[in-house]
C-alpha positions as CSV (number, residue, x, y, z in Angstrom):
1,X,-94.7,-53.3,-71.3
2,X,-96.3,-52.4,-68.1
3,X,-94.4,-48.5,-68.7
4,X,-95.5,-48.8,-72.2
5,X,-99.5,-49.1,-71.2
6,X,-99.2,-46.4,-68.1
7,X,-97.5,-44.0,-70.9
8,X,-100.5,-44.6,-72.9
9,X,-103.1,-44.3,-70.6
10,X,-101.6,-41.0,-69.4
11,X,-101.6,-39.9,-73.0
12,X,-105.1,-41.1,-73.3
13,X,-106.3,-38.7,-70.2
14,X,-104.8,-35.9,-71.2
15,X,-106.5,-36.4,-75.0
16,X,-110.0,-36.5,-72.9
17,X,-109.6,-33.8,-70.1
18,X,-112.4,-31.3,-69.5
19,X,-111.7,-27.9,-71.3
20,X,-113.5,-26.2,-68.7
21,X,-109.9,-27.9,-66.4
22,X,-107.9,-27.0,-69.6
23,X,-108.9,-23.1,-69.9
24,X,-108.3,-22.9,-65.8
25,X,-105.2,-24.5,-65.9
26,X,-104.0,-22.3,-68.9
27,X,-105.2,-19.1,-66.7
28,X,-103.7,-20.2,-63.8
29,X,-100.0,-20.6,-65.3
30,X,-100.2,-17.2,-67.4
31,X,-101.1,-15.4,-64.0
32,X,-97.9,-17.4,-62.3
33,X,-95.8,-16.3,-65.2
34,X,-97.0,-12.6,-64.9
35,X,-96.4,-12.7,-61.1
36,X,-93.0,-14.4,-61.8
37,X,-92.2,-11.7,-64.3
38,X,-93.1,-8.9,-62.0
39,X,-91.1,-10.7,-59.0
40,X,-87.7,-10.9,-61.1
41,X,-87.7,-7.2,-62.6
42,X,-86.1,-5.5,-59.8
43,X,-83.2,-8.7,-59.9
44,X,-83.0,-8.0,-64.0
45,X,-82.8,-4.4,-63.5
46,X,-79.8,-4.7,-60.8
47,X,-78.0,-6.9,-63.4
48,X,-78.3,-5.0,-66.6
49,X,-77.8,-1.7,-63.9
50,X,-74.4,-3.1,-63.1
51,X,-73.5,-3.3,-66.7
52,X,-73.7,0.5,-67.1
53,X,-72.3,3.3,-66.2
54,X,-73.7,6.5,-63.9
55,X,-74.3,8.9,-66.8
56,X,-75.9,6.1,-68.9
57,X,-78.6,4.8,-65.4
58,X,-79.4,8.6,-64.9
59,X,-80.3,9.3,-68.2
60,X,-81.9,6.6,-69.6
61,X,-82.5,4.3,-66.8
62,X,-84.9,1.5,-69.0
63,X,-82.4,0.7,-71.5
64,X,-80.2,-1.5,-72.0
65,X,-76.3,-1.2,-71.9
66,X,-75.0,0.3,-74.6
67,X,-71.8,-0.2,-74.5
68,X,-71.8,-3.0,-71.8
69,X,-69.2,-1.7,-69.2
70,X,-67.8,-5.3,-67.6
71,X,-65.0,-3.3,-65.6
72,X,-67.9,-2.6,-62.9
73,X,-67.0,-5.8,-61.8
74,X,-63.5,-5.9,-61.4
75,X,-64.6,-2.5,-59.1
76,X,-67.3,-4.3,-57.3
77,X,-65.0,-7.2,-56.6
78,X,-61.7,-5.1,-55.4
79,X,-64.3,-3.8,-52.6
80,X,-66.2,-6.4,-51.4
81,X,-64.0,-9.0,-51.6
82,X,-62.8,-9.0,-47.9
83,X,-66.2,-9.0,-46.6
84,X,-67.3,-11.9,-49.0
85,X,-65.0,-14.0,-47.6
86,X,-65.4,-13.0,-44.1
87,X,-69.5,-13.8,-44.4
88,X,-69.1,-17.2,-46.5
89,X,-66.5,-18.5,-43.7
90,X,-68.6,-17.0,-40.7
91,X,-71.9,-18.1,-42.3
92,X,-70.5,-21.7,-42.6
93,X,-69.1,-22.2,-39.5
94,X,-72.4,-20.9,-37.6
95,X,-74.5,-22.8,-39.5
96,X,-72.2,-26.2,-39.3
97,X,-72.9,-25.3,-35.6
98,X,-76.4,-24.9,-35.5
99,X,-77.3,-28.3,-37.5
100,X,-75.0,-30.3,-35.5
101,X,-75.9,-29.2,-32.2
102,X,-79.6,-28.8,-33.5
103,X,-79.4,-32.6,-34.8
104,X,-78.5,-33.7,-31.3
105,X,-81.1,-32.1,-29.3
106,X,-83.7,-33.1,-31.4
107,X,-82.6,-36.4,-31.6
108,X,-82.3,-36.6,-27.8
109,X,-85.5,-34.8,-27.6
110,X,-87.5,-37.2,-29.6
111,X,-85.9,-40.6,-29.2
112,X,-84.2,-40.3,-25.5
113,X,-86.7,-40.6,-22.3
114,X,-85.8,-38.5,-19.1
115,X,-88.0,-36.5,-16.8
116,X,-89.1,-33.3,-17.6
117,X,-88.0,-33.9,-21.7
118,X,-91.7,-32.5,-22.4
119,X,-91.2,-29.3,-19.8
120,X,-88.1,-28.9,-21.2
121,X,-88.6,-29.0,-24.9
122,X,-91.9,-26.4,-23.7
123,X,-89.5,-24.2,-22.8
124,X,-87.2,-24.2,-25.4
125,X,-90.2,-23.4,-28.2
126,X,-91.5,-20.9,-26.0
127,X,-88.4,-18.6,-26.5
128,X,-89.8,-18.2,-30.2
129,X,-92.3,-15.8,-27.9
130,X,-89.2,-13.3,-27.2
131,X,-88.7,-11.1,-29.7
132,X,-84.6,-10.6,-30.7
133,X,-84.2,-7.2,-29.8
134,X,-84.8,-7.7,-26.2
135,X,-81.8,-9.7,-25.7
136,X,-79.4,-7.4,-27.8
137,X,-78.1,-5.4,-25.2
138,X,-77.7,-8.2,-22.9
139,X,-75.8,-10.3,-25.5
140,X,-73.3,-7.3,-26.2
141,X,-72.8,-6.7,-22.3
142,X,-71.8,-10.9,-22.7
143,X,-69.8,-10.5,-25.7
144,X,-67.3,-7.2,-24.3
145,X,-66.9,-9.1,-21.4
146,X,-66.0,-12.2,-22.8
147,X,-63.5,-10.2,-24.8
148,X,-64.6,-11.2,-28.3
149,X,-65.6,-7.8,-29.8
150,X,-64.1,-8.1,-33.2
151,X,-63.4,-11.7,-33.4
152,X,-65.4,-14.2,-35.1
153,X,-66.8,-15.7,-32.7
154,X,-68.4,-12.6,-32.0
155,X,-70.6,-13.7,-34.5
156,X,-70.6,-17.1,-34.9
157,X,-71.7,-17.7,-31.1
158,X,-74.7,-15.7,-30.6
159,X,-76.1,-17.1,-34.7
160,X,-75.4,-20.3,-33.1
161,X,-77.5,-20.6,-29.8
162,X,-80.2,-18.2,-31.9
163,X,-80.8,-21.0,-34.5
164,X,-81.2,-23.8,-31.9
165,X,-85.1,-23.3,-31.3
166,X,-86.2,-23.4,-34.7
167,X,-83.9,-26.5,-35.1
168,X,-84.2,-28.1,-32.3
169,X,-88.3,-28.1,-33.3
170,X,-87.7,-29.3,-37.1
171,X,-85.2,-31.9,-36.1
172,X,-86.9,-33.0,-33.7
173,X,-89.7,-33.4,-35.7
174,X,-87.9,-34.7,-38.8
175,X,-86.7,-37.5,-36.0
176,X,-90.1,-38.8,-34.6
177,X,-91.3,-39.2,-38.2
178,X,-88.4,-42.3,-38.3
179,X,-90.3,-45.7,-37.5
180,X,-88.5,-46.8,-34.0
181,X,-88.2,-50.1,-35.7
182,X,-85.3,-48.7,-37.3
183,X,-83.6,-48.2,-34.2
184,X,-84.4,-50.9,-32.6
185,X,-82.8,-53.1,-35.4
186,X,-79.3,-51.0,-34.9
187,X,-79.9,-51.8,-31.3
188,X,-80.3,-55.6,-31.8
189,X,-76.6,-55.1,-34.1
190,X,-74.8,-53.6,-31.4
191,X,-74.7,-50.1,-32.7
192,X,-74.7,-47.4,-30.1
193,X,-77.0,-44.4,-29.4
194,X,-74.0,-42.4,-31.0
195,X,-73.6,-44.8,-33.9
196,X,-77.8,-44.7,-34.8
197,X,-77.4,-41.1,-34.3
198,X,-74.8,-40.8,-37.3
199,X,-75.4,-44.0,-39.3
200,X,-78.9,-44.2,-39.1
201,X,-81.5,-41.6,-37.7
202,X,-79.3,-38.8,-39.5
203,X,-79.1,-39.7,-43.1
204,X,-82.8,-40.5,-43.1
205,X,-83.6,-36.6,-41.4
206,X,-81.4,-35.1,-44.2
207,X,-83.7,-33.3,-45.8
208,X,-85.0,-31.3,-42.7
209,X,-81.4,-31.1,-42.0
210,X,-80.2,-29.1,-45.6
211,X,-83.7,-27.3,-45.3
212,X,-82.2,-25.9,-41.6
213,X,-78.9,-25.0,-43.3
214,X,-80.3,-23.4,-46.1
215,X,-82.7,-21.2,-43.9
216,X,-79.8,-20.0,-41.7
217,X,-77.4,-19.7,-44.0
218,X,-79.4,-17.1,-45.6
219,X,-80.7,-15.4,-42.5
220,X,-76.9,-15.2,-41.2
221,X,-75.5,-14.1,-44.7
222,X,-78.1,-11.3,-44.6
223,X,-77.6,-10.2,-40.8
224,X,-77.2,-6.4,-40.7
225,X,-77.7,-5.4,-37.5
226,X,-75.4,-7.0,-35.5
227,X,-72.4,-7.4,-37.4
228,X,-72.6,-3.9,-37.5
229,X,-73.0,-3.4,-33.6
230,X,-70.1,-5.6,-32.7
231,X,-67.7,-5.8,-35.2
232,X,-65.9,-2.6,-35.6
233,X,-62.5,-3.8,-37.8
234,X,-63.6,-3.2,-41.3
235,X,-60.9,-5.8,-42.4
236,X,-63.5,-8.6,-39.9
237,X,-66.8,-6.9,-41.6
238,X,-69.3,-8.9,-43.3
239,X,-70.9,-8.4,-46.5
240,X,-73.8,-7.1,-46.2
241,X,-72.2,-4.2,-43.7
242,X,-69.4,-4.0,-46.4
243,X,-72.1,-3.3,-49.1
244,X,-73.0,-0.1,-47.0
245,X,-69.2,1.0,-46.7
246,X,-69.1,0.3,-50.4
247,X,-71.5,2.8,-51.7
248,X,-70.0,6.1,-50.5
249,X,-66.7,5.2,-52.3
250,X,-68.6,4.1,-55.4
251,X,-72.2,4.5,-55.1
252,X,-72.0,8.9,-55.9
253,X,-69.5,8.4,-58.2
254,X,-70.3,5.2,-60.1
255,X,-73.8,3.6,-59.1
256,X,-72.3,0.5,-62.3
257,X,-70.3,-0.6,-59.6
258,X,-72.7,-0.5,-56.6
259,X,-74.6,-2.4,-58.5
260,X,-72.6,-5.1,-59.5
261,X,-71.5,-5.2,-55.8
262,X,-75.0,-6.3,-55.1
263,X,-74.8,-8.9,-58.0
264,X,-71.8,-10.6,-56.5
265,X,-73.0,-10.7,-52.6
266,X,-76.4,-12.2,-54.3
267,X,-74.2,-15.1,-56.1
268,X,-74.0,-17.5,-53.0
269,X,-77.6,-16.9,-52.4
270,X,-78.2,-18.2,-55.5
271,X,-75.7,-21.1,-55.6
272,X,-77.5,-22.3,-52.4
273,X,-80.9,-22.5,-54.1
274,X,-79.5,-24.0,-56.8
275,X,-78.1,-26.6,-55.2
276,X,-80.2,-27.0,-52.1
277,X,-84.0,-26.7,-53.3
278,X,-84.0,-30.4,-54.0
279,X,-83.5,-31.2,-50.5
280,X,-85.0,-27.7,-49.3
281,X,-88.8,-28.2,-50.9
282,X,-88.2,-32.6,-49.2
283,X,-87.3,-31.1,-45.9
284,X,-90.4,-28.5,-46.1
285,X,-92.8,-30.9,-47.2
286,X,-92.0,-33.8,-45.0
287,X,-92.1,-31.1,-42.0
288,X,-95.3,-30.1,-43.3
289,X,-97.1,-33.3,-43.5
290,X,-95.9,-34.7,-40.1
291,X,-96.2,-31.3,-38.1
């Protein structure tokens, strides 16, 4: 009944809105849907791009695929494929890293008292002030004599410690918004700090926790730079330096196949999103409101 009458009374509102609200709102969603149109033509013209053929992009470059050449992919995949794997299994492991030991600095940082936890934390948001490139060369001189030029950890490592200080900041956040209240009744059952940690605090900071992983992931899956620098195996190369070796064997020859190598690397991306916006646009919002 009660759903019944709040159905009708929303029904009823909309009957009696202002059209001066209706003609704005109307104006406001056909801009949106122009901007959106704009924003998605280069991502429609990579697809139908990697449908066609070089003679057929060079001559006519605004049509459609005529005939629709699907072998581009089975190209595309033969040469990337090594370097898709290699980034989805490096990608995942850093960022495994980053929210779990992100998690338990912010937890300590917002729940845990010791001296200097104020100084401290400071400190670690003030290495946001240092931009990356100063500590590239440093971090190479680490890795060659730490012997792991070419290994995974190559990578893994230094995407690891460079994600803490964004996460320690958002879990720590996402953590003081949890009513102590909470803990305190885990304490009163026994449960340790370890066991609130895992059973309590963290399924309640979830959100901030995906939104992390999602942000990472997709600044680690697009790294260039370094890969690049310190991984010198092509069979250990990541995608996005593997889309670069790609082109001068296909990109001259058959730009099809480029381009449905840059479909493929753009499917995880996607998959993510897909998946992860739920929790992405909960983590941002809560991080929003209590920042």
């Amino acid at each position: 009944m009660q759903a019944a009458l709040k159905q009708t009374r929303i029904q009823h509102q909309r009957e009696h809105r202002n059209p001066a609200v209706v003609r704005t709102d109307i104006a406001i969603n056909v801009v949106l849907f122009i901007i959106a149109f704009l924003v998605f033509i280069p991502v429609m013209l990579m697809i139908f791009m990697s449908f066609r053929n070089t003679g057929q992009i060079l001559t006519n470059f605004w049509s459609l695929p005529d005939p629709w050449i699907t072998i581009n992919y089975s190209k595309a995949w033969k040469g990337i494929s090594p370097y898709f794997w290699n980034s989805i299994l490096y990608c995942s492991v850093g960022v495994a890293l980053i929210v779990i030991l992100s998690s338990l600095t912010g937890y300590a940082m917002a729940v845990i008292e010791f001296p200097g936890k104020n100084i401290l934390y400071v400190m670690v948001i003030a290495l946001l002030m240092i931009p990356s490139v100063l500590s590239l060369f440093p971090l190479i001189n680490v890795i060659y004599k730490l012997e792991l030029v070419n290994t995974m950890w190559a990578l893994v490592l230094p995407w690891a410690s460079g994600g803490q200080v964004m996460g320690v900041m958002l879990m720590r956040t996402a953590f003081e918004g949890i009513h102590p209240e909470i803990r305190e009744a885990a304490y009163v059952d026994g449960a340790t700090d370890l066991q609130i940690f895992g059973r309590v605090c963290l399924p309640l900071a979830w959100p901030m926790a995906m939104t992390l992983a999602i942000l990472n992931f997709v600044s680690l899956y697009n790294d260039f730079l370094w890969p690049l620098i310190i991984i010198q195996q092509a069979s250990k190369q990541v995608v996005s330096v593997g889309l670069r070796n790609f082109a001068p064997t296909y990109g001259s020859q058959d730009m099809g196949s480029q381009m449905a190598a840059f479909v493929i690397a753009s499917v995880p991306l996607l998959i993510l999103f897909l998946f992860g916006m739920r929790y992405y646009i909960t983590g941002i919002s809560s991080g929003a409101v209590k920042m």
